[in-house]
NUDOKE-262415 format. One line per field, with one value per residue (C-alpha): residue in one letter; x, y negated, z negated. Coordinates in steps of 0.05 Angstrom, whole numbers. Layout:
N
r: [a;...] $
px: [X;...] $
py: [Y;...] $
pz: [Z;...] $
END
This chain:
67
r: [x;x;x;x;x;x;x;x;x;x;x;x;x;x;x;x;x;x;x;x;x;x;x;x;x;x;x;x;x;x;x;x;x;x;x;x;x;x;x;x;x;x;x;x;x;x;x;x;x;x;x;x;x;x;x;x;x;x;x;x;x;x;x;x;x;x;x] $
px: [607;543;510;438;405;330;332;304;365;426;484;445;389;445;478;419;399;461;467;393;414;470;435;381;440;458;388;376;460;436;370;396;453;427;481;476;478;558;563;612;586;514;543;582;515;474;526;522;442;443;495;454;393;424;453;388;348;396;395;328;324;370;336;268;299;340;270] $
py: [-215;-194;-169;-140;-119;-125;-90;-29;-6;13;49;109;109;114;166;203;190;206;264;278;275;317;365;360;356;430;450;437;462;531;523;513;551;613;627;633;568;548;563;521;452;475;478;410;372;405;387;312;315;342;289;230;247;257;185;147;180;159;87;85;98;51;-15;3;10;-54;-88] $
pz: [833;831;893;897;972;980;1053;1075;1109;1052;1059;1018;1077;1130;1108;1105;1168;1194;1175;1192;1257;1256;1231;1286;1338;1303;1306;1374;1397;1367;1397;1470;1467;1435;1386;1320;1277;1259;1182;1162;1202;1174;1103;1114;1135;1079;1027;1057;1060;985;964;998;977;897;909;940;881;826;857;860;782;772;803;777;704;722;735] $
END
């Protein structure tokens, strides 16, 4: 089965924005709290962020050669 979405909101985008906000909910933690910034939950969203990002670009390649 063949399955091709035309919306603006895929599972790429949402992860991204997911963990856009977790890294804003970081941001702001450290912000408020004045500690330092957690290294390994800082690491574990920038991994995600990096990962997402790789993904939405590769399936963005991907349609436009498929077009």
């Amino acid at each position: 089965m063949k399955f091709f979405q035309r919306g603006a909101i895929r599972g790429d985008i949402v992860t991204l924005l997911i963990a856009g906000l977790a890294l804003v909910g970081l941001l702001a933690y450290a912000a408020l709290s004045g500690v330092e910034l957690p290294l390994w939950p800082s690491l574990a969203v920038m991994a995600v962020n990096l990962f997402a990002a790789g993904r939405l670009a590769w399936t963005v390649l991907k349609s436009k050669k498929r077009l």
